[in-house]
DRENGUNU-516492 format. One record per residue (C-alpha): x, y, z. Coordinates in steps of 0.5 Angstrom, whole numbers, plus 500, padded with zeros to 3 digits. Layout:
XYZ;...
This chain:
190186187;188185195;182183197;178182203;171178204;166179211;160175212;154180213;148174213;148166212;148169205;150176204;158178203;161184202;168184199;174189198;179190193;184194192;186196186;193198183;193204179;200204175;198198170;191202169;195208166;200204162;194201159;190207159;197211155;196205150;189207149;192215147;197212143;192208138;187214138;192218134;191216127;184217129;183223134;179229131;183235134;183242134;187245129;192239128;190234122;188227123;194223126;198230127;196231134;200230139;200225144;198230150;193233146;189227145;190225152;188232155;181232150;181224150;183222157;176222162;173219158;178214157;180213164;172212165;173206160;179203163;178204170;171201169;173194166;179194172;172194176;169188173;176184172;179185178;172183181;172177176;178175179;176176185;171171186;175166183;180167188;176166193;172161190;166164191;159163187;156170185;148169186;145176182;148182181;153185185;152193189;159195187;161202191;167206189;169214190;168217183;173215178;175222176;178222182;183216182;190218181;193213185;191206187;183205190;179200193;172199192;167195196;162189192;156187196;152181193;149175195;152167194;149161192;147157199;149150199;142145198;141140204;138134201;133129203;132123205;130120198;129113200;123114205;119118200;114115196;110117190;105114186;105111179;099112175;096105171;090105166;088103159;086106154;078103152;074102148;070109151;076114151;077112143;069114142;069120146;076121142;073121136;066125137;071131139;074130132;067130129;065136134;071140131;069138124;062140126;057144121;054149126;047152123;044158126;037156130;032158134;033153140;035154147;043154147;046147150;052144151;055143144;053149141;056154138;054163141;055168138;055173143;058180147;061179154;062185159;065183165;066186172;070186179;067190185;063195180;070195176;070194169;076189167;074186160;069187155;068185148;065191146;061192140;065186136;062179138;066173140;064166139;065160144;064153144;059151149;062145154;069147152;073144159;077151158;073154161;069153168;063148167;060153172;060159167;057155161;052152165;050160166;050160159;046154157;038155156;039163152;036164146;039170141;036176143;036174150;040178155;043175161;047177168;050172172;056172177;062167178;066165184;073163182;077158186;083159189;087155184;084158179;089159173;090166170;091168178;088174178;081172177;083166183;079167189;075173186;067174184;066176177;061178174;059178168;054181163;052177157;048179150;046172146;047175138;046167135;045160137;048155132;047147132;052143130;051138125;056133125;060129119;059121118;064116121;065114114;071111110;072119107;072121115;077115116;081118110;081125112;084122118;090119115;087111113;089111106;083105104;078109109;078102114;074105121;077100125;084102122;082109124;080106132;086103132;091108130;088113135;088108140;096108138;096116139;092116145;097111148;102116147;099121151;097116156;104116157;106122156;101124162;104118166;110122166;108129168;104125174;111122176;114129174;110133179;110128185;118128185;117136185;113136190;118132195;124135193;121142196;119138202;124135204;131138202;132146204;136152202;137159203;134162198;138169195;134175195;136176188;134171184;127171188;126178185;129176178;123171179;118175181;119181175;119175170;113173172;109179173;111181166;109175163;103175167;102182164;104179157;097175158;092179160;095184154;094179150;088177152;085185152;084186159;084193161;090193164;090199169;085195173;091190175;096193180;102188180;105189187;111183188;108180194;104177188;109172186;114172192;110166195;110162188;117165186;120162192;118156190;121156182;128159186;128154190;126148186;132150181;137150186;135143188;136141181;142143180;146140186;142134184;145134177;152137179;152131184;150126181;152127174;145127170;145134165;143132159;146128153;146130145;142125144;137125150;137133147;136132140;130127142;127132146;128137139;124131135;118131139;118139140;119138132;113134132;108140133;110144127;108142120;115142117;119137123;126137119;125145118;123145126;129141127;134145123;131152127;133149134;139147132;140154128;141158135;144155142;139158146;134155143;137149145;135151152;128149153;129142151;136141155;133144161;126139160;130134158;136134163;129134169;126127166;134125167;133128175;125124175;128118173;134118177;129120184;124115182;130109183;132112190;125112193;119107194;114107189;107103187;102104183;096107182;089105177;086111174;083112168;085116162;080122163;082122170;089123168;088128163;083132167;087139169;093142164;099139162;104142165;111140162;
């Protein structure tokens, strides 16, 4: 096997292989010889046709099949040989094989990995959040309990935050319809910090029967993106306004939060505990997008046209996905790529500097930091060992938690190599926005 590499950009190679065709048709008369106890043909039993029979009926197909994997494992051994790193799918071109009689060449063209030029890590400097959990943040946590344990009872009132609508909601952008609940009411909580303040702030002061039209105007780093930067309106009819009614904070509100003996100061004190935990969690997060942030800054790579549109057909439909399960009339969004390039190049990009950084400095994950990050996600299932089990039951459900884990390797190693200070802030400022993992 002969082959030959060219360099076509600072990251496109087309290669030439030649192949030789003798060792192909020994194997493909081994193939010929296997069907013969097998082979169905005309006018001769199973296993009596004669070798050059079921190479007459047989022999396209399995030439098809015997040059093809030729392809694909000279082609393997040729990047090896070459020491090269395949990024995405290679374009291979070759004359028809039904054609090849004697030895032949084809030519792949692909895109390899580019070399991650890293950063000065010691001149950056990133900020550490500090704060403590207060007497205020256990009392507003508590009346979230009570408000989703809340009674809610039909009134007459005008609506306020906290309240629970009943109502049917028809949006629009430019005069085209994009969802609508229809016939069938839906039910909100409003003051819900999922939605804009600016849409319930819309919705407060209504009383069921009343009719209501508004229009919001989305920022640019809204999330879901599609409704970012855009003015929606909205077409509202209120069915129902109910007041919540709250339950005591009592010793059976405690018990039913887990403190057996109904003991409320156990019970602010155990919350106190839980929200620690998150508090840490959070801290890590901040940490987490700020290493990020300085990593793309501050380290380049070329960036291979493959895995940008891998990205970018993985986003769409997952954005698809979304809308699908949200109701969205979907033949009012045209997904066009140039959508998610900008964001699709940043996720590529951020993958490569990963994986140098890790490969460099020796940070993939370990079995224990794996199985700890495996207990945590369990935590958020009813039956932890059974959760536990289900990971470990199939390798590539390992991949999330090994992928997580080996980044928090890669923030802790990052945050040793640059400056870093601290930074008060209070628990609600770092739980404001969504927590991204």
């Amino acid at each position: 096997m002969a082959t030959a590499v060219e360099t076509l950009g600072s990251l496109e190679r087309r290669m030439t292989v030649k192949v030789p065709v003798e060792p192909l048709q020994k194997e493909m008369t081994e193939c010929f010889q296997r069907l013969i106890g097998t082979a169905k043909v005309a006018g001769f039993r199973p296993g009596k046709a004669p070798l050059k029979m079921i190479a007459q009926q047989y022999g396209p197909k399995v030439k098809e099949e015997v040059f093809a994997k030729a392809i694909e494992t000279s082609f393997g051994q040729a990047i090896q040989e070459n020491k090269l790193r395949v990024a995405g799918m290679p374009n291979i071109q070759h004359k028809p094989l039904n054609q090849v009689n004697d030895d032949f060449e084809y030519t792949a063209t692909f895109e390899v990995f580019p070399d991650v030029i890293l950063g000065d890590f010691k001149a950056v400097s990133i900020e550490k959040p500090e704060a403590e959990i207060t007497d205020q943040d256990i009392s507003k946590t508590i009346n979230i309990i009570l408000m989703k344990r809340a009674q809610f009872i039909e009134s007459r009132e005008f609506s306020a935050m906290g309240d629970q609508l009943t109502l049917t909601l028809t949006s629009f952008i430019d005069d085209k319809q994009i969802e609508t609940t229809g016939n069938k009411p839906i039910q909100i909580l409003l003051g819900d910090d999922s939605r804009l303040a600016v849409f319930d702030g819309y919705l407060a002061g209504s009383r069921a029967g009343d009719s209501k039209s508004f229009e919001v105007h989305y920022p640019e780093t809204h999330i879901p993106k599609e409704l970012a930067g855009k003015k929606v309106q909205y077409n509202v009819n209120f069915i129902q306004v109910a007041k919540p009614k709250l339950p005591e904070l009592d010793a059976q509100f405690a018990q039913s939060l887990g403190v057996a003996d109904g003991d409320t100061n156990k019970m602010r004190e155990e919350i106190k505990q839980n929200l620690n935990q998150e508090l840490e969690k959070r801290i890590k997060i901040k940490l987490k997008e700020q290493v990020f942030t300085h990593l793309l800054d501050i380290c380049t790579a070329d960036l291979p046209k493959a895995l940008i549109n891998v990205e970018i057909n993985r986003m769409a439909q997952s954005t698809y996905a979304n809308l699908k399960q949200r109701g969205a009339d979907l033949k009012q969004f045209k997904f066009e790529p140039s959508m998610f390039e900008e964001q699709a190049k940043k996720i590529c990009k951020l993958r490569l500097i990963l994986a140098e950084i890790v490969d460099k400095n020796n940070l993939r994950a370990s079995p224990d930091q794996i199985k700890a990050m495996v207990n945590e996600f369990a935590l958020n299932f009813d039956d932890t060992d059974e959760a536990i089990k289900w990971f470990y039951a199939e390798p590539s459900r390992l991949e999330e938690p090994t992928a997580l884990a080996t980044e928090a390797n890669v923030v802790e190693w990052f945050v040793r190599q640059c400056k870093m200070k601290n930074k008060k802030t209070t628990f609600d400022e770092l739980m404001a926005g969504p927590a991204k993992p």
